[in-house]
ChimeraX commands (.cxc) that place a marker at each C-alpha (Angstrom):
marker #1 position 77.01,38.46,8.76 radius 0.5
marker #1 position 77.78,34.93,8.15 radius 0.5
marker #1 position 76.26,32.02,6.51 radius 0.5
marker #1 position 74.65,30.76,9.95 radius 0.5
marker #1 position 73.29,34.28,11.20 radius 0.5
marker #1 position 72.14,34.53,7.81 radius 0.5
marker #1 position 69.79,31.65,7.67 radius 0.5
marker #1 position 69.14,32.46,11.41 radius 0.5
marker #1 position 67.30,35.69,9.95 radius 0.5
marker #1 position 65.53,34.13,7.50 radius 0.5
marker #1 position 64.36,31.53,9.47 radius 0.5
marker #1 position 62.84,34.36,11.92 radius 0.5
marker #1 position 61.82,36.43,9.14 radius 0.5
marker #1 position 59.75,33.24,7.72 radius 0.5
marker #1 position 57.64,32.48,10.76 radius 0.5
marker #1 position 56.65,35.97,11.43 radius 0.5
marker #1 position 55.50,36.00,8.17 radius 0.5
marker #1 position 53.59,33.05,9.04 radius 0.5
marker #1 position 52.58,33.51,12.26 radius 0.5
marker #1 position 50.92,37.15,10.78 radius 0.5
marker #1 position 49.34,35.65,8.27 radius 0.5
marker #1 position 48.18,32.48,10.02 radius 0.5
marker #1 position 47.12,33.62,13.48 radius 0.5
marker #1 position 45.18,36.70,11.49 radius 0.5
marker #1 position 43.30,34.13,10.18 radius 0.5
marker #1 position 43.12,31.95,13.50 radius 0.5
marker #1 position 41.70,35.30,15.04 radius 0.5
marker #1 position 39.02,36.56,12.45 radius 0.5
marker #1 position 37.79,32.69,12.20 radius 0.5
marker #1 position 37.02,32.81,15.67 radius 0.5
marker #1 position 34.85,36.10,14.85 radius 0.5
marker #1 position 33.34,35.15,12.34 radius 0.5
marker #1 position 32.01,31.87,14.24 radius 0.5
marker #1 position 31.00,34.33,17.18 radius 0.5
marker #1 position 28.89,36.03,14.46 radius 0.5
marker #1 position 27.59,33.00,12.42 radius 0.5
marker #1 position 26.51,31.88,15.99 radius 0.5
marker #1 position 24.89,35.54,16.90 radius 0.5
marker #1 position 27.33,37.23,18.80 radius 0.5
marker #1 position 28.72,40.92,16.76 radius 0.5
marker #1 position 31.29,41.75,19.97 radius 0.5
marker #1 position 34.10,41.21,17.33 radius 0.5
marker #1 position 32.43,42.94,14.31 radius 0.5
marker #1 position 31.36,46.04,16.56 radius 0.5
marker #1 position 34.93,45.99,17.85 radius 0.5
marker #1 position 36.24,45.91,14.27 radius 0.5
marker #1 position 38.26,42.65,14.84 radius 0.5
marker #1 position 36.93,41.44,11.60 radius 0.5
marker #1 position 39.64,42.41,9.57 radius 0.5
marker #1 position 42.86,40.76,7.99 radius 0.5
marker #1 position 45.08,43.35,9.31 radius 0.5
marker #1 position 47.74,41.31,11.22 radius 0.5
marker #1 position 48.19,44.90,13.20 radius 0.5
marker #1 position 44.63,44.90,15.47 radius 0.5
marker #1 position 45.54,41.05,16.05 radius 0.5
marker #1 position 48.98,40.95,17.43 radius 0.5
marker #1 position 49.76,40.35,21.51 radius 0.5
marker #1 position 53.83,41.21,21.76 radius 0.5
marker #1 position 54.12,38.66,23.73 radius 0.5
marker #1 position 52.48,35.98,22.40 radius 0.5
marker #1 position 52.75,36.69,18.44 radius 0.5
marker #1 position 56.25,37.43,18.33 radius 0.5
marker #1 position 58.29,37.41,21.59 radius 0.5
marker #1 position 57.56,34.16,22.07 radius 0.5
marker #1 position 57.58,32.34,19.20 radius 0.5
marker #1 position 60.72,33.75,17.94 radius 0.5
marker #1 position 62.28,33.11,21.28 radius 0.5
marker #1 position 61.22,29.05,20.46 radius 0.5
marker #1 position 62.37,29.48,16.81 radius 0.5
marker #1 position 65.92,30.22,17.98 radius 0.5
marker #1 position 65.99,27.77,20.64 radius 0.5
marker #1 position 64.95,25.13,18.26 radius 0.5
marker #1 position 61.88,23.73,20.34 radius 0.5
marker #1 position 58.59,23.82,18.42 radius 0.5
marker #1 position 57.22,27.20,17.46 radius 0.5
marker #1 position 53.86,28.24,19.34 radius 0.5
marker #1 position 51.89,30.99,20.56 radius 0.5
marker #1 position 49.06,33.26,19.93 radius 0.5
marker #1 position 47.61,36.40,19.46 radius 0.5
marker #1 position 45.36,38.90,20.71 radius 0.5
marker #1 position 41.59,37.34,21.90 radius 0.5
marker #1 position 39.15,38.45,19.59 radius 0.5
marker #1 position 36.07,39.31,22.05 radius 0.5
marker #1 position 32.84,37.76,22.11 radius 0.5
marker #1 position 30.18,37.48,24.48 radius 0.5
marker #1 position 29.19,33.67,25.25 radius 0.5
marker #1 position 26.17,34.83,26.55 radius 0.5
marker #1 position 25.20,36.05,22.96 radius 0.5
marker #1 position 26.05,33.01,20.95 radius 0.5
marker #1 position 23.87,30.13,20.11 radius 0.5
marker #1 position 23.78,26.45,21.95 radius 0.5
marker #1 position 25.61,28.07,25.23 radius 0.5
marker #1 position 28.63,26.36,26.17 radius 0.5
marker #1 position 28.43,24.52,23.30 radius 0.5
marker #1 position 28.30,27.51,21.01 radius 0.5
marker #1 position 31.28,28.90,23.16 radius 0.5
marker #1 position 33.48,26.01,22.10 radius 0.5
marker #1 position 32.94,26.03,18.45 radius 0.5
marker #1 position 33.75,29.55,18.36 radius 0.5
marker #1 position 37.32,28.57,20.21 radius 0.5
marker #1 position 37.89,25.62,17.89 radius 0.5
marker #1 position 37.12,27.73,14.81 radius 0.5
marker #1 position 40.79,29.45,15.75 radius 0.5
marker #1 position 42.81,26.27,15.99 radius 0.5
marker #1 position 40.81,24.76,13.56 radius 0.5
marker #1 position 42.09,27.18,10.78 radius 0.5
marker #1 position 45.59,26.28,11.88 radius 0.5
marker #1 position 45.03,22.72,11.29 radius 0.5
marker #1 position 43.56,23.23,7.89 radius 0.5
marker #1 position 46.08,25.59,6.95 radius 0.5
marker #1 position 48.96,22.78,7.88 radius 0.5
marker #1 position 47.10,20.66,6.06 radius 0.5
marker #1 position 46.69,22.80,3.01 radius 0.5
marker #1 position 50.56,23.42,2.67 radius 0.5
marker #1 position 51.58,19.88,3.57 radius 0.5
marker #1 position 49.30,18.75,0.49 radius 0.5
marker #1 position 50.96,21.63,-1.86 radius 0.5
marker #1 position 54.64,20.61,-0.45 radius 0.5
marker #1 position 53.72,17.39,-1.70 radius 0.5
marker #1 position 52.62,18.34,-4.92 radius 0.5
marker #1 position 55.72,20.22,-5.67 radius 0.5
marker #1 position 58.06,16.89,-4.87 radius 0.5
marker #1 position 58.95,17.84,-0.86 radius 0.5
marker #1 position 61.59,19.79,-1.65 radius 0.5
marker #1 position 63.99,20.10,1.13 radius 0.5
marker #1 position 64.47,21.94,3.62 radius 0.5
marker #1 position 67.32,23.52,2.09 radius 0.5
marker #1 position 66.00,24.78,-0.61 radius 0.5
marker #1 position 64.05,28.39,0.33 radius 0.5
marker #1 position 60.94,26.93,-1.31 radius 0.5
marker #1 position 60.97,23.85,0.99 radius 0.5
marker #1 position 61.80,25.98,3.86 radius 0.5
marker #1 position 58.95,28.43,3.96 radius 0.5
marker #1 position 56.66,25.28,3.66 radius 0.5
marker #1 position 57.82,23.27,6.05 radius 0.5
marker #1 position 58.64,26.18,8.26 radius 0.5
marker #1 position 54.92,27.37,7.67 radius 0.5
marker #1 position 53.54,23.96,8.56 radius 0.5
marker #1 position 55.20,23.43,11.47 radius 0.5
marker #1 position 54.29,26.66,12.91 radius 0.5
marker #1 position 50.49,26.25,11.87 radius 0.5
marker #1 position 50.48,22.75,13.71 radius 0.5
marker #1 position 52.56,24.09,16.86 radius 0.5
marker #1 position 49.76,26.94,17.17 radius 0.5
marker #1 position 46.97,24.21,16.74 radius 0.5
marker #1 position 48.74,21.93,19.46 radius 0.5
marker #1 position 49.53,24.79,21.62 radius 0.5
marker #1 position 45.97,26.38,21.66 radius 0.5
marker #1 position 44.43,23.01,22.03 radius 0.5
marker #1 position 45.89,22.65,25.35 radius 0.5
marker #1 position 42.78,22.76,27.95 radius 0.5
marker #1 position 43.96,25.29,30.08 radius 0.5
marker #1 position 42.41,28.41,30.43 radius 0.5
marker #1 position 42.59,30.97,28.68 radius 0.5
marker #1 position 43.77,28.92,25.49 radius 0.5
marker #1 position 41.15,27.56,22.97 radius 0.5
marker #1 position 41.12,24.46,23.97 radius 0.5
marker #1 position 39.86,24.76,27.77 radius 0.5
marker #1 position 36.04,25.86,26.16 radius 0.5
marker #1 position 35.57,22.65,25.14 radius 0.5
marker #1 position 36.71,21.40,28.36 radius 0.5
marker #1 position 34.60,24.03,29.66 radius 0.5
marker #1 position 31.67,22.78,27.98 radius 0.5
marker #1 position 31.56,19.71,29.43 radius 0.5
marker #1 position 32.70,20.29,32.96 radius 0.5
marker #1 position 30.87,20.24,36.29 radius 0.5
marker #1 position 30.09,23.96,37.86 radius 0.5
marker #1 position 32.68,23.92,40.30 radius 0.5
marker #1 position 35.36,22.88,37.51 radius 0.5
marker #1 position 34.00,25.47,35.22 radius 0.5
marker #1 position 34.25,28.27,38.35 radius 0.5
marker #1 position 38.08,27.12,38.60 radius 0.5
marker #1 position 38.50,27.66,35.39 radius 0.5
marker #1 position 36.87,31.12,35.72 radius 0.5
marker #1 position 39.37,32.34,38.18 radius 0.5
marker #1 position 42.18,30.92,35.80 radius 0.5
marker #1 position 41.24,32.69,33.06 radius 0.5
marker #1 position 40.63,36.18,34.36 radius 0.5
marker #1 position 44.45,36.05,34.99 radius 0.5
marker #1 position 44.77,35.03,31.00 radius 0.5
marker #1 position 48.18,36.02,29.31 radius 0.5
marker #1 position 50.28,35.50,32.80 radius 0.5
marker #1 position 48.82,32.26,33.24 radius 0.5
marker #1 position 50.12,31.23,29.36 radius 0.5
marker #1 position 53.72,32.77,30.82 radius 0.5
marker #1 position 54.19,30.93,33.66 radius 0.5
marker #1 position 52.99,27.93,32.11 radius 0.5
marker #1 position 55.54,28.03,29.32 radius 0.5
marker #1 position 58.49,29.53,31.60 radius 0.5
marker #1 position 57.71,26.44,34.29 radius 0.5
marker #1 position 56.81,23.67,31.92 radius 0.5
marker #1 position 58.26,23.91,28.81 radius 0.5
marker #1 position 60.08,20.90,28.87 radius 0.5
marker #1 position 56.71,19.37,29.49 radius 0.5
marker #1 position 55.16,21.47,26.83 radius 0.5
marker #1 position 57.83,20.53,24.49 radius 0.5
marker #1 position 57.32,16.79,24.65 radius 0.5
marker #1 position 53.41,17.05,24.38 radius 0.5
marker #1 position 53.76,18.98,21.55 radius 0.5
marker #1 position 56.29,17.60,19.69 radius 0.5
marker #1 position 54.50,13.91,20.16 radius 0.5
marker #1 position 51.17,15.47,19.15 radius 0.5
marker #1 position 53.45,17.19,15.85 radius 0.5
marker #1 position 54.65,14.10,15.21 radius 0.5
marker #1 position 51.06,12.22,15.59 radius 0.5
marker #1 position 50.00,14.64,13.22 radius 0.5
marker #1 position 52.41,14.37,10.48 radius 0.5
marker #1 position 52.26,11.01,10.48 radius 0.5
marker #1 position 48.50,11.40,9.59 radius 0.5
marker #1 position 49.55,13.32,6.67 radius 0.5
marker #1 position 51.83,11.27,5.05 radius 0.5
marker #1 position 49.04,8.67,5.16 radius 0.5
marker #1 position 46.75,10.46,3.72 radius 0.5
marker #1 position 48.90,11.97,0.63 radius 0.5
marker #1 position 50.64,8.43,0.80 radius 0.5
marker #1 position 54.30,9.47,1.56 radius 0.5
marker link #1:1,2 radius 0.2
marker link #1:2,3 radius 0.2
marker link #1:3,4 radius 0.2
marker link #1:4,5 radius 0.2
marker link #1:5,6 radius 0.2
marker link #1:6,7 radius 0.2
marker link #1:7,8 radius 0.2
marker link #1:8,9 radius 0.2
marker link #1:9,10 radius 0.2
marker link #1:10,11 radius 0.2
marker link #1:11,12 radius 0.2
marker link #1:12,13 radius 0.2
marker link #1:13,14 radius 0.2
marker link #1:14,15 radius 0.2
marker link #1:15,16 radius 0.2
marker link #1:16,17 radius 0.2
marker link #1:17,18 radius 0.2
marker link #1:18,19 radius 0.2
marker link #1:19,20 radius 0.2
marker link #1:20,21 radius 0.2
marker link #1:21,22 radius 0.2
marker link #1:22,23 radius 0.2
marker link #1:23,24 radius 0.2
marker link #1:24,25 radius 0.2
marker link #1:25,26 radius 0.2
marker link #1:26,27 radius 0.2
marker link #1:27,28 radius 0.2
marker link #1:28,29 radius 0.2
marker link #1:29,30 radius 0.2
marker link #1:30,31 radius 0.2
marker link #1:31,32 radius 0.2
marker link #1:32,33 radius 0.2
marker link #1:33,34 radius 0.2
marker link #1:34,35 radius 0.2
marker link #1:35,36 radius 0.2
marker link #1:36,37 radius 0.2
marker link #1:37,38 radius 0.2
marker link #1:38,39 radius 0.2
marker link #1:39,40 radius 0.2
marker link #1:40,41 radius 0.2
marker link #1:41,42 radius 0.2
marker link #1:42,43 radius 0.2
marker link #1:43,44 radius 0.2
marker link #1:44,45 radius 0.2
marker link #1:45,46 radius 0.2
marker link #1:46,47 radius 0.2
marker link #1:47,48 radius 0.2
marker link #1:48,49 radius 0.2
marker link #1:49,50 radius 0.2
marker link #1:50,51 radius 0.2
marker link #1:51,52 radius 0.2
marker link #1:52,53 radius 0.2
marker link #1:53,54 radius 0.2
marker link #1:54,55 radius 0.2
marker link #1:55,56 radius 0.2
marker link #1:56,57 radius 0.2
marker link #1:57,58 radius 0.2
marker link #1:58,59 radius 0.2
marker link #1:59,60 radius 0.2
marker link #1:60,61 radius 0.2
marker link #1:61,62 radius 0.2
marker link #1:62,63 radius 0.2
marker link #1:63,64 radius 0.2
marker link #1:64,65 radius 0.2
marker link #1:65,66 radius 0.2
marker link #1:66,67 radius 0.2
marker link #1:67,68 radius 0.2
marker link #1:68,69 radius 0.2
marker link #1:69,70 radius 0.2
marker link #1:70,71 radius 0.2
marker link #1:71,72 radius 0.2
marker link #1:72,73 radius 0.2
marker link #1:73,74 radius 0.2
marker link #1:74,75 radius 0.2
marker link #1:75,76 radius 0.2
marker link #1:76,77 radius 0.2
marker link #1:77,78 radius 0.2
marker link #1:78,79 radius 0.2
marker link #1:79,80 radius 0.2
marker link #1:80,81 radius 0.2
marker link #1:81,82 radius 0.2
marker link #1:82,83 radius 0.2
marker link #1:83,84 radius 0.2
marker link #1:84,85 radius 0.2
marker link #1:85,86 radius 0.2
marker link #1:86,87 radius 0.2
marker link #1:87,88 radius 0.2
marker link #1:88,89 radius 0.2
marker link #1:89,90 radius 0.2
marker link #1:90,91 radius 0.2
marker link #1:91,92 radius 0.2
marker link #1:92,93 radius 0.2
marker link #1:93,94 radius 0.2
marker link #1:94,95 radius 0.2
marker link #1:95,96 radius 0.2
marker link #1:96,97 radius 0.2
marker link #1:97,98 radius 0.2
marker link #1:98,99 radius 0.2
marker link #1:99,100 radius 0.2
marker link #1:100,101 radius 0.2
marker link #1:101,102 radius 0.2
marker link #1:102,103 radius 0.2
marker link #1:103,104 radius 0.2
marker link #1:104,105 radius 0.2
marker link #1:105,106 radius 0.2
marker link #1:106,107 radius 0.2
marker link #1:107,108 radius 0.2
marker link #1:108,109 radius 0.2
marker link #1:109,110 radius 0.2
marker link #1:110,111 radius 0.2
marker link #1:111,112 radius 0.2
marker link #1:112,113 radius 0.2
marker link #1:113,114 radius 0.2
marker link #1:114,115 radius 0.2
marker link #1:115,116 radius 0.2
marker link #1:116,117 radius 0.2
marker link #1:117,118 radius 0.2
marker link #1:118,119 radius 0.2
marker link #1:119,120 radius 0.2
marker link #1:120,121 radius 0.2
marker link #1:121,122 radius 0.2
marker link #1:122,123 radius 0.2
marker link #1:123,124 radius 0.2
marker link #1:124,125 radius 0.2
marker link #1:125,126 radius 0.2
marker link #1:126,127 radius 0.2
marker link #1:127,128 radius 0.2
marker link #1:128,129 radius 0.2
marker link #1:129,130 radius 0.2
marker link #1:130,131 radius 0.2
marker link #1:131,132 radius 0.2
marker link #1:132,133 radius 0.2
marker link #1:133,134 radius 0.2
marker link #1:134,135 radius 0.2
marker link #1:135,136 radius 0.2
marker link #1:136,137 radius 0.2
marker link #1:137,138 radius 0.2
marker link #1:138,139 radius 0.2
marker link #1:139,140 radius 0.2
marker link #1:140,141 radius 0.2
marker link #1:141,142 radius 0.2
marker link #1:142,143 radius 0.2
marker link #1:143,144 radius 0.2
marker link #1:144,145 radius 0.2
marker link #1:145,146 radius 0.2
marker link #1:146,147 radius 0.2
marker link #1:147,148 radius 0.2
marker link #1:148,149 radius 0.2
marker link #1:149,150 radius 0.2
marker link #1:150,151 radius 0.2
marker link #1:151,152 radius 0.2
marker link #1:152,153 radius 0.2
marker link #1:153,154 radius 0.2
marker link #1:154,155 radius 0.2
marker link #1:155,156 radius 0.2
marker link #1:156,157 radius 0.2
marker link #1:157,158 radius 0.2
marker link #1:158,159 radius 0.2
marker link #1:159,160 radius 0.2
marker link #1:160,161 radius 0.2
marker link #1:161,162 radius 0.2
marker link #1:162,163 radius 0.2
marker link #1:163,164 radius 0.2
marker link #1:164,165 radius 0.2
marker link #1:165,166 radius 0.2
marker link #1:166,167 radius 0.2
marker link #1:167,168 radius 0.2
marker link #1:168,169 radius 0.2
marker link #1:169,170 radius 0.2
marker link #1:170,171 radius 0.2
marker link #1:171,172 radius 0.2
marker link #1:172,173 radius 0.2
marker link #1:173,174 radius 0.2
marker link #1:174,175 radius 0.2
marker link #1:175,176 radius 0.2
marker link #1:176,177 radius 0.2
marker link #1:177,178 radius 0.2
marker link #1:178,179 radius 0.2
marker link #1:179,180 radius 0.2
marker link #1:180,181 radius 0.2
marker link #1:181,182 radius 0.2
marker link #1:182,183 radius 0.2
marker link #1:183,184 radius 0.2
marker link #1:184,185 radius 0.2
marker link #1:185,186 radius 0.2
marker link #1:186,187 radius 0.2
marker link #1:187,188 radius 0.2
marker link #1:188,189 radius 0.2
marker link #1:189,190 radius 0.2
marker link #1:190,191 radius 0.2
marker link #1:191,192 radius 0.2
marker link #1:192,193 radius 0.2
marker link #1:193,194 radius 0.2
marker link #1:194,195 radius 0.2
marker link #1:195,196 radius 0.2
marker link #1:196,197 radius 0.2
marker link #1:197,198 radius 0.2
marker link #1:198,199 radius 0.2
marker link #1:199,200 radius 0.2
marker link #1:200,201 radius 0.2
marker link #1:201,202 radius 0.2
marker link #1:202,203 radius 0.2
marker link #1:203,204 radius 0.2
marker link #1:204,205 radius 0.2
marker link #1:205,206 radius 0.2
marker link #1:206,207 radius 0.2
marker link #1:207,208 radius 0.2
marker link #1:208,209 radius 0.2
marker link #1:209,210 radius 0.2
marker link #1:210,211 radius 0.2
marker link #1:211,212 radius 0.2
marker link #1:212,213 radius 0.2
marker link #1:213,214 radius 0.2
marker link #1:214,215 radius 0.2
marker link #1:215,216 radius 0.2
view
């Protein structure tokens, strides 16, 4: 194997390992909101747990993202929906959408988190392994906080569209969603160059905000 199929693997092997750890998190946040706000679908349906195994979509936690992290483009995806009933939960729609923004929420905070420790540690590069799994891990936290902040249904981001939408928006959206993880495919297979840009604007948005705030 040589040097560039080398750091090829561990380049893959490093955002699985963050992409298990982080959308685990992403996925019990969002039941743990759903119970905070009333709703035990996810406890009963023992979602509550930090085993990346009962989270994972093939798809959408590793197909994709390592498809993106070979390509080059910015890492996203998701996992599998943790289930809650909105009917269940506290303040209606509005209790709906904080339990979707508790997922990419936890993404943000975790980007945040390890941006503030790469700091700390003097930014090493890239090319060091230390400075690789951070800014790997950061990148891939804000790419799945971009990604499921999109308001299209069934991602996060489309309940707090949801939320505030007229009826016959929020019946569109219905019908969108029922179709949910072929809806995120054909999205990213016919837009991705679209995708791309947004995201990698709204990365670089973001990053930008961080290096104000830890003043680098």
């Amino acid at each position: 194997m040589d040097i560039d199929a080398g750091g090829m693997l561990l380049h893959i092997i490093i955002v699985l390992a963050t992409i298990f750890i982080s959308m685990t998190l992403h996925e019990v946040m969002h039941g743990l909101m759903a119970l905070k706000l009333g709703d035990t679908t996810a406890r009963d349906q023992g979602r509550l747990t930090l085993n990346p195994l009962h989270h994972i979509d093939p798809f959408l936690t590793i197909i994709l993202p390592v498809m993106l992290a070979i390509l080059g483009g910015p890492v996203f995806g998701g996992a599998k929906p943790v289930p809650f009933n909105p009917a269940r939960v506290k303040w209606d729609e509005w209790g709906a959408a904080l339990v979707a923004l508790a997922g990419p929420l936890t993404n943000f905070v975790l980007a945040f988190l390890l941006f503030g420790v790469w700091v700390l540690l003097g930014m090493p590069s890239e090319l060091t392994l230390v400075g690789q799994i951070f800014l790997t891990a950061i990148m891939v936290n804000l790419g799945f906080f971009v990604f499921n902040m999109l308001p299209i249904p069934p991602l996060d981001g489309s309940r707090v569209l949801y939320a505030i939408a007229p009826e016959f928006v929020r019946r569109g959206m219905e019908a969108f969603e029922q179709f949910g993880i072929v809806i995120v495919f054909a999205i990213v297979m016919l837009a991705s160059s679209a995708i791309g840009t947004i995201m990698g604007t709204a990365i670089f948005a973001i990053l930008n905000f961080f290096r104000l705030i830890f003043g680098v």
